[in-house]
N, C-alpha and C positions, 0 to 999 in steps of 0.2 A: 727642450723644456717647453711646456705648452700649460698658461694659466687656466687655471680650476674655476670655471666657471658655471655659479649656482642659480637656481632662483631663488627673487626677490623674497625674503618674507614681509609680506606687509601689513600693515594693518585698516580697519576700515575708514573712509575716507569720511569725513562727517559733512553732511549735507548744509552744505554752507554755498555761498555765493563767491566764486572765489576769489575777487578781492577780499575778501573777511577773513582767508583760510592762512592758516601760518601751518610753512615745509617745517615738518619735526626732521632734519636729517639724521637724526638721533639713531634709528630704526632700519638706516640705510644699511644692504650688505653690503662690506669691503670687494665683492666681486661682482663684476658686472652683472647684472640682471639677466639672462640669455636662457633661450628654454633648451631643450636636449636634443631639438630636431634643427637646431640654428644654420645648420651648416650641411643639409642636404638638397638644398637648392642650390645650385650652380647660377651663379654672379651673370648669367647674361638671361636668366629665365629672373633673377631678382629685379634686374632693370624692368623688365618688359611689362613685369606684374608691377611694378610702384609705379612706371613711365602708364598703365592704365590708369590707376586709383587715382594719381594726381591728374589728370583731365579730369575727372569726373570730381574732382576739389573745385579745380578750375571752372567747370561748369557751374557747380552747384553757387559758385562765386558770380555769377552773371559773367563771365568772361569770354570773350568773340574769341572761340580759338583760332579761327576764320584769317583770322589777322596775322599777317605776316610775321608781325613780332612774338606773337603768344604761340605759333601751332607748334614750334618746337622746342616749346619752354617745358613741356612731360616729359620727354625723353633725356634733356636737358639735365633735370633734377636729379631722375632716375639716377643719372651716370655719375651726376657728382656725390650723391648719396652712398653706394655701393662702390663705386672707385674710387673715391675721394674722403667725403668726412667720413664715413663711418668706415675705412678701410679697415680699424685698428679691431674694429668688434672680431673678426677671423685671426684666428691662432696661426695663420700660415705667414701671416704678413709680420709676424714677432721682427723685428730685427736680430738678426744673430751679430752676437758680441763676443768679439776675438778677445782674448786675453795674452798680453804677454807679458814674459817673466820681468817681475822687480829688478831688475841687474845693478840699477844704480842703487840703489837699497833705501829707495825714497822713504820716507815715515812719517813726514808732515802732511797734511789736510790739501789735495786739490780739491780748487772750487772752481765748476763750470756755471758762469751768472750770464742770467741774460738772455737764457734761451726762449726764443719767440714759440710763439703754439698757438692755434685757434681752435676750439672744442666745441660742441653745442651743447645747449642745458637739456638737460634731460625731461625737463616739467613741461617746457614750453617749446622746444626743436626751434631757439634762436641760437644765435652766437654767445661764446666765450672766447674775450680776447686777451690771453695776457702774458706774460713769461715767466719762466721757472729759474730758480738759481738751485745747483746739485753740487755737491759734497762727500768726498768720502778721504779714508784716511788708507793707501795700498798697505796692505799684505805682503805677500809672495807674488802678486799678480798686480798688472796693472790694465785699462780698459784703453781704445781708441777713443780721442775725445769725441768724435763724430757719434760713437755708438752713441753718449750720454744724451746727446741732441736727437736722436734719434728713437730711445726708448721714452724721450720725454712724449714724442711727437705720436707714438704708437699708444699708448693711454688716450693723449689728447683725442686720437683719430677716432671718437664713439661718441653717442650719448652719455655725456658726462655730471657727477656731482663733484665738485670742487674737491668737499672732503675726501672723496672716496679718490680721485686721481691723481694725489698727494700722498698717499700712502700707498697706491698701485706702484709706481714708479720707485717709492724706496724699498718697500720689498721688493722686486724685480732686479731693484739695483745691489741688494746685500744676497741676494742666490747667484745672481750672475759675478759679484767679485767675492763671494767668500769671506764676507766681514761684516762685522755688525754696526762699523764705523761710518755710517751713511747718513745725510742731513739733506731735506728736501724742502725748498719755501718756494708758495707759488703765489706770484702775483695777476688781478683778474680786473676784469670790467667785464661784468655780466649783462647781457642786454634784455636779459627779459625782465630787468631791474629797470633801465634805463629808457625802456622802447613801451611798458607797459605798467600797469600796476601805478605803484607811486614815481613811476618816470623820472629817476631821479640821475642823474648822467654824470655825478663828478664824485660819487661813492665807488671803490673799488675791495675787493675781496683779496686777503691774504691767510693762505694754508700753510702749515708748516709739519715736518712728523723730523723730531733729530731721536739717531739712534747709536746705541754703543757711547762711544768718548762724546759724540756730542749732547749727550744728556750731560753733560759737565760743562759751569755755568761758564767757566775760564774758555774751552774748548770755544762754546757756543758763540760767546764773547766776539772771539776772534774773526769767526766766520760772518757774524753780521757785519764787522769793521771790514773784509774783503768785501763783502757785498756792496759796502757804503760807498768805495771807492770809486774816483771817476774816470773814465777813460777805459 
């Protein structure tokens, strides 16, 4: 399975000073932004060309690359970018999700809470730091719970909007188990809130998309009371 990824439609950015400017995420596509030729560069000619652009960031920064601590801080970036945060943008890195058969002929709601993830904002290419709690109700089939951890961390791994990797992650998770019983809430601190702008450090961002039984208030009910729990 390999996600459908379009571009952006956007609209015109209005000429404002951008503290003044308010993200309409209204407008946002549910799929990643990625153009058609995204993946005809080979991941060590991506490093070598971001490991140039950023020296010359660096420079244009007054920065002594001269200095033992800075000259290998381009390459540096390059590798974490392309190998690291942004691994999740290539369809190759999907994690493949094993399924195996319901035997025990489970029927109640497992809930995976708690999963850590860090993503960057899309606006600004700072940090997003938060955890997801995942849900669904098996079928016929049931998932490794590692997979769950692991398709959370595959969205995570891009340029990210909150909204939009909230409901990446629950459709991904109702194709790969075969049901429409899936419930996703994610919890955030966004840093280009925090680091810029109105600087604000103790507001944090919560997404949610419940689908199937969890559109049902009882159902839903239950799952935020799993959530609550401690320990």
């Amino acid at each position: 399975m390999k996600p459908k990824e379009t571009l952006l439609n956007t609209k015109e950015t209005p000429n404002k000073q951008e503290e003044e400017m308010e993200l309409d995420h209204s407008f946002f596509s549910m799929e990643t932004p990625l153009r058609a030729d995204a993946f005809e560069l080979d991941d060590d000619l991506k490093v070598e060309l971001i490991e140039k652009h950023f020296k010359e960031i660096m420079q244009i920064l007054g920065l002594d690359l001269n200095d033992d601590s800075l000259k290998g801080t381009p390459n540096r970036v390059a590798k974490m970018y392309v190998k690291e945060l942004f691994k999740g943008l290539n369809p190759k890195n999907m994690p493949e999700a094993k399924l195996f058969d319901n035997k025990y002929n489970y029927k109640n709601m497992l809930v995976e809470k708690n999963i850590s993830f860090h993503s960057v904002c899309e606006h600004h290419f700072v940090p997003i730091i938060g955890k997801a709690h995942v849900a669904y109700i098996p079928n016929k089939e049931v998932v490794g719970l590692s997979k769950l951890n692991r398709i959370v961390r595959y969205f995570a791994q891009r340029p990210q909007v909150q909204e939009r990797m909230t409901m990446q992650i629950a459709n991904m998770l109702k194709e790969v188990l075969n049901t429409q019983d899936v419930a996703v809430i994610i919890e955030a601190d966004h840093l280009c809130v925090a680091m810029r702008g109105v600087q604000d450090i103790t507001s944090s961002t919560v997404t949610s998309e419940f689908c199937g039984k969890f559109q049902d208030a009882k159902t839903r009910e239950e799952l935020l009371n799993y959530i609550a729990l401690k320990g």
